[in-house]
N, C-alpha and C positions, 0 to 999 in steps of 0.2 A: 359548095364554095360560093361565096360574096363578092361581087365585083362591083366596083361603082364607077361608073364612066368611061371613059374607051382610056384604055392603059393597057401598055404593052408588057405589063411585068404580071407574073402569071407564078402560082405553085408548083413544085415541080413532085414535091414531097408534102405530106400533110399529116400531123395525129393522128394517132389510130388511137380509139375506143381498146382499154387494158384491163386485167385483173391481175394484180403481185400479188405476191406475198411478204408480209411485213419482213425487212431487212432487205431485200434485194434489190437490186438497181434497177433504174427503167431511165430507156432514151425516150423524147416525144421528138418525130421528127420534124423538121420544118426547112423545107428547101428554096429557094425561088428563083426565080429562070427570069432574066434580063431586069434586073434589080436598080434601079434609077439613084443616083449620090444621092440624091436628095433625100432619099426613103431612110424610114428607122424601121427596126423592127420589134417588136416586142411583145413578152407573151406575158399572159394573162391566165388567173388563175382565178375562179367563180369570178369573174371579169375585175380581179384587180392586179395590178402590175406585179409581176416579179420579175423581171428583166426589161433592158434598154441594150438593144443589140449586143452589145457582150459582154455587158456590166448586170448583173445580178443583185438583188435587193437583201439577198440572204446567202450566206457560205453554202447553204442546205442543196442551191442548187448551182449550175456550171452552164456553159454553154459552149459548144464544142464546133469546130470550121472546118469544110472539106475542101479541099484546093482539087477539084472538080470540073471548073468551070464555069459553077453556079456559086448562088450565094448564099451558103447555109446556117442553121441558126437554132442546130436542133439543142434542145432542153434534159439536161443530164439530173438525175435526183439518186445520190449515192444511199445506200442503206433506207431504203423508204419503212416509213412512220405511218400510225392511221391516219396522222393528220394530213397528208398526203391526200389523201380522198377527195374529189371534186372535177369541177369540169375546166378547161384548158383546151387554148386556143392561141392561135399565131396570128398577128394584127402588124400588116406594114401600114405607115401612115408615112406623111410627107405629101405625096403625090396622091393620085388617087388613093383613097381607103382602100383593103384586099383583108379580109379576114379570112382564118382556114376554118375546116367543121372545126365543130367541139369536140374533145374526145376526153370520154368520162374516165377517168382511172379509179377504180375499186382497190382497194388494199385489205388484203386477209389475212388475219393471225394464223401463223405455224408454229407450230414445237420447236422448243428453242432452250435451250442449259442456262438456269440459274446457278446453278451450280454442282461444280465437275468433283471427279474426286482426285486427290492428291498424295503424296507418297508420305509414309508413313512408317517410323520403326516401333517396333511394341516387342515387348517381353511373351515369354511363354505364358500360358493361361490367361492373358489378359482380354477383354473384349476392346475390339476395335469400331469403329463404324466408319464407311466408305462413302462417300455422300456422291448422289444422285438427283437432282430435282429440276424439274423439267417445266416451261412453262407452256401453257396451251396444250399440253402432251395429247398426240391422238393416236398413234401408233403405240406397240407394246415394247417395254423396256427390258432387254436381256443385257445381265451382269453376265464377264467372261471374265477368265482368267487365264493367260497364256493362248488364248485363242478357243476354250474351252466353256460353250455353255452353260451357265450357273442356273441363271434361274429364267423364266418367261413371267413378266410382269410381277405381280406379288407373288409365285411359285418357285419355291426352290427344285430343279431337274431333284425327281426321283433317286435320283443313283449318287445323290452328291450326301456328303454328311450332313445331320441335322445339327450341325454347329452353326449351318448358316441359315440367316432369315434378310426377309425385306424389309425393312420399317420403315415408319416414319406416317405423314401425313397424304394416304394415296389420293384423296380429291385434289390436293394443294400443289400437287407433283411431287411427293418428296418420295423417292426410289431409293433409299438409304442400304446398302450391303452392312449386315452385322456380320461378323464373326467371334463368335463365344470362345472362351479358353483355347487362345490361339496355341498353336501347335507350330512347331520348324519347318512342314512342311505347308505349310500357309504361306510362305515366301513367295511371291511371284508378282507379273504384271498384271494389272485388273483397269478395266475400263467398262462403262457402260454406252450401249447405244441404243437409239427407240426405230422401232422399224418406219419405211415409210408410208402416208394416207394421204389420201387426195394432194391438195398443193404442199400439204408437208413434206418435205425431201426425209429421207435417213438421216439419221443425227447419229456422229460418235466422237464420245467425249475423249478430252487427254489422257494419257497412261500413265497409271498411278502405280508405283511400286510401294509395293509392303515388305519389308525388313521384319520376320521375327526371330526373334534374337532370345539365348538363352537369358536369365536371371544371373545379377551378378553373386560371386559365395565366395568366400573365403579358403582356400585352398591348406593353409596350414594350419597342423594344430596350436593352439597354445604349451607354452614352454616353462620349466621352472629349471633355469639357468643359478647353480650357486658357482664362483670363480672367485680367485683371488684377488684381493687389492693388489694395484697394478695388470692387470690380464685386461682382453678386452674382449667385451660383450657383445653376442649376436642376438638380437630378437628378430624373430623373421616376422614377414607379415606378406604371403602372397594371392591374391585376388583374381579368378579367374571373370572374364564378359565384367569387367569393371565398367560400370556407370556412374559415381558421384566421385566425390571430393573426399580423398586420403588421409586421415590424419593422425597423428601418433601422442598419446597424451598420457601423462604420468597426476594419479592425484588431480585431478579436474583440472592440471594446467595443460596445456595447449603446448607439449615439446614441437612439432611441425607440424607445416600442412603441406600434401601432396612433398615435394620435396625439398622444399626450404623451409629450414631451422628459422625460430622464432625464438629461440633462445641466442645467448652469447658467447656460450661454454665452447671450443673450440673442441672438443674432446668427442662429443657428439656429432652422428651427420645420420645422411637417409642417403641408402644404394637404392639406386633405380633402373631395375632390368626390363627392356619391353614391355614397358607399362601396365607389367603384373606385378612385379617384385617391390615392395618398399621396404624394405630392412633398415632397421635402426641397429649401429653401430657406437659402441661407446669403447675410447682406447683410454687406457688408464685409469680404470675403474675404482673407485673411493666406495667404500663402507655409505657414505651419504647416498651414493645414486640407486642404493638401494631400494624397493618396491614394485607396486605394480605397474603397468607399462600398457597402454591399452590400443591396439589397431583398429579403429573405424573407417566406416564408408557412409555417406551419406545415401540415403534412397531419392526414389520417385515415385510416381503416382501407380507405378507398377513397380517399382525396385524396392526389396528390402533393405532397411537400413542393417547394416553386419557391425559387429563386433568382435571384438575377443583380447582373453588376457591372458599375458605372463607375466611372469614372477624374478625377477631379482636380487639373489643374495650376494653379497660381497663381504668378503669374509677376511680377518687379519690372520693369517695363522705363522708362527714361528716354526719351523718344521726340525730344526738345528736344536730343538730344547729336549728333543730325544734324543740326543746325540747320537745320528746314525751312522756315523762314519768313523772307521779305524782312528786308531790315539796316534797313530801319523798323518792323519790327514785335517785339516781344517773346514766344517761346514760352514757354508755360507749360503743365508737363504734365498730365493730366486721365486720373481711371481708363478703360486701355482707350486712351485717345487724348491731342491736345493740342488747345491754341488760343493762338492766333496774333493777340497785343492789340495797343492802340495805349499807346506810352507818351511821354512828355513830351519830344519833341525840342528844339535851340536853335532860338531864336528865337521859343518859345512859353512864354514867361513871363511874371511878373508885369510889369508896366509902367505906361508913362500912360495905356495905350488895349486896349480890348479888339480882341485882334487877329483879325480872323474865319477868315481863310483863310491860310494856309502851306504849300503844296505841296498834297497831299492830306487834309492836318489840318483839322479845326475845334477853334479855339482858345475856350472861351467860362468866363464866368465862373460860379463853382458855385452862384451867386445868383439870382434870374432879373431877366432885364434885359429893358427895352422896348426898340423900335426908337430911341428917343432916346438910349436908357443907351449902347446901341452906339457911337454918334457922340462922346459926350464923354469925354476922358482921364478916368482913376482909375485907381488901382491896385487891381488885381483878383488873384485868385489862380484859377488855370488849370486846366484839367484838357482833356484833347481826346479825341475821338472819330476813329477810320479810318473816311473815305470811302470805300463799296467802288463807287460811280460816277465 
């Protein structure tokens, strides 16, 4: 310690001589015991200023006060740098001069993550990579998985599959986790961490989850749907682990995507069941909507793109032109099918009396009539119904 002339103000605390390591914080302290108004204090770094009592020349550093009973002034430096390096000393002036020792701070690089690895969904078979790289590295980097030993340094553990390796650039720090034709059961949390060596501490990085996930397919067959005009059309289309974009196209146009119609036809639409199911629906089906009808999915960089088609006939058919119904009854054709009514035969007409029975007819009036009304003549007007007993 320095002292210049008789002065009552004295160190109580002084800089101590350090070695960090790069990133970590360091106090330098500086205390002083009966501290005169007049005095400043301030410290100095290879003897040029970085602080003025508690104003600092740089954000880099702080200067922090003890309500002690003295008066202190000690030098905070958050996240230390190599530039940090150098000698540092505590100088009250004002009153007599008082400088403290020097004390050298040394700053040493540790191992320290360029970069961590992060979560990740991938398909079956696919290769993944886990990223790892490490700066300074001096310690040995073991990949885990759910808490389980992978590999030590560039060695994958004996007992684990050879689907997995280390890659990357090992002088450069790059500790990279591959996994080749990933499998379901590759699912889990994975993190990397380097052991620790001298001033290096233990390092472990963030936890990265991997998703692997089946490949999306196509769930139903194709169809060759032929129906009548007027009926209405199902083409399914169901899609299991769906990954892209849905869309249903007839003839290279674009009927929908995912599930809105891009047409204007009212008649058309897409059902959409938990976002597996997109079925195309057409009600009132015309001879024109007839052809092919095509369900895609778009892929990815692991996803096949899917396809498939079916087929649409729509068909006119008169089914009444075979005349399949008794010569008392009337066909009438019906989408898909026919039916076979009752229509007005002789002897079921208007008259004096309502007539109830004629062969297999009931003759009755379109009014409603009591058992009385039955019995007395009127003119009524008729209509009848087929007894199928």
């Amino acid at each position: 310690m320095l002292t210049t002339g008789l002065c009552i103000e004295s160190f109580l605390l002084e800089p101590q001589s350090t070695t960090v390591p790069v990133g970590s914080s360091l106090t330098l302290h500086c205390s002083i015991q009966d501290k005169q108004p007049t005095s400043n204090v301030e410290w100095l770094k290879d003897f040029q200023s970085i602080s003025l009592d508690r104003s600092t020349t740089n954000p880099h550093y702080s200067i922090s006060a003890e309500s002690d009973g003295t008066e202190s002034y000690h030098l905070i430096i958050d996240s230390v740098t190599l530039s940090d390096e150098g000698a540092y000393v505590c100088f009250v002036k004002g009153g007599a001069p008082m400088m403290s020792d020097t004390a050298t701070v040394d700053v040493v690089e540790v191992q320290a993550f360029i970069r961590e690895p992060t979560s990740k969904t991938v398909t079956v078979d696919s290769t993944v990579d886990l990223n790892c790289e490490v700066y300074f590295k001096e310690g040995d980097v073991v990949w885990r998985k759910d808490g389980t030993a992978l590999s030590n340094d560039t060695q994958i553990e004996a007992a684990i599959s050879g689907r997995l390796s280390v890659v990357g650039s090992h002088p450069a720090g790059e500790y990279n986790l591959r996994i080749t034709s990933a499998q379901l059961d590759d699912s889990g949390c994975y993190w990397c961490e380097v052991t620790a060596v001298g001033y290096s501490l233990k390092i472990v990085s963030h936890n990265a989850t991997l998703n692997v996930k089946r490949k999306q397919a196509l769930v139903t067959l194709p169809v060759s749907v032929t129906i009548d005009v007027g009926m209405t059309a199902f083409m399914n289309c169901s899609i299991r682990d769906k990954y892209g974009v849905q869309n249903w196209t007839r003839s290279d146009d674009t009927v929908s995507t995912e599930q809105d119609l891009l047409g204007a036809d009212p008649r058309f639409s897409v059902v959409v069941h938990e976002g597996r199911d997109y079925h195309l629906v057409i009600v009132n089906a015309q001879i024109t909507d007839s052809g092919s009808y095509v369900c895609s999915v778009s892929g990815g960089e692991y996803e096949p793109s899917l396809s498939q088609t079916s087929e649409l006939l729509v068909i006119d058919v008169n089914y009444c032109d075979s005349d399949p119904c008794d010569d008392i009854l009337a066909c009438k054709d019906q989408p898909g099918s026919y039916d076979c009514v009752c229509t007005r035969p002789e002897g079921c007409t208007t008259g004096d009396a309502c007539l109830r029975y004629i062969g297999l007819y009931v003759c009755r009036c379109e009014r409603n009539l009591t058992n009385d009304d039955l019995a007395n003549p009127e003119k009524c007007h008729f209509s009848c119904l087929y007894l199928l007993d």
